[in-house]
N, C-alpha and C positions, 0 to 999 in steps of 0.2 A: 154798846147798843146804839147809840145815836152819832157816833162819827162818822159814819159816813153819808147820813142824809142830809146834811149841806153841800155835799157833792156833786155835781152835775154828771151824772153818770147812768148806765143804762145795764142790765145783765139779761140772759132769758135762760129760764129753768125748764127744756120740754114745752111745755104749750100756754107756760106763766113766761112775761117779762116785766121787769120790777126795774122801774126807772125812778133815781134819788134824789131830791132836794126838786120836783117839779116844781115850778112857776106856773100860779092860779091866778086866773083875771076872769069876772063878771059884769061885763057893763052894766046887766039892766039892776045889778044889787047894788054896784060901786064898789065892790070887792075886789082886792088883791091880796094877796100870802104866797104861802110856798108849802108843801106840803113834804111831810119827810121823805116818806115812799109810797107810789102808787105802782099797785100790781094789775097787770095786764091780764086775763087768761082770755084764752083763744077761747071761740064759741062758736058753734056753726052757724047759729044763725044773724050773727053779726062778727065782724073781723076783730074788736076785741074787747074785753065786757071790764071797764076799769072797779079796781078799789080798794078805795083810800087807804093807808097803813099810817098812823099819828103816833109816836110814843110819846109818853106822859113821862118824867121822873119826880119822886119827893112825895111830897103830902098835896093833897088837895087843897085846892086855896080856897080862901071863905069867900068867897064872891063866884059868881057864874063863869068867869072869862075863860076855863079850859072851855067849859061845855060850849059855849058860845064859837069861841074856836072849830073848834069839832064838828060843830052846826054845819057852822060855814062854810 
């Protein structure tokens, strides 16, 4: 499930495209990551409407930091 979202790589499904391992940067937050997969789908009213795909594996850890993550 997750080998291949460190991958820098791209595919499109029809009018989705699902690009792997994206590189994330926020100046005004001071934010950077990488996200595992973001899906693209096509939309008429704009050229293409992203969103985020994150997989989780294991147990929940006791502190905030997936959510946090996730947030971000």
């Amino acid at each position: 499930m997750h080998e291949r979202v460190h991958e820098a790589s791209m595919e499109s499904r029809g009018d989705v495209r699902i690009d792997y391992g994206v590189a994330l940067r926020s100046l005004s937050l001071g934010l950077i990551g990488k996200a595992d997969v973001v899906e693209f789908h096509r939309q008429p009213d704009c050229p293409w409407l992203p969103f985020p795909v994150e997989y989780k594996r294991g147990k929940p850890k006791a502190d905030d930091c997936d959510r946090v993550q996730l947030c971000a």
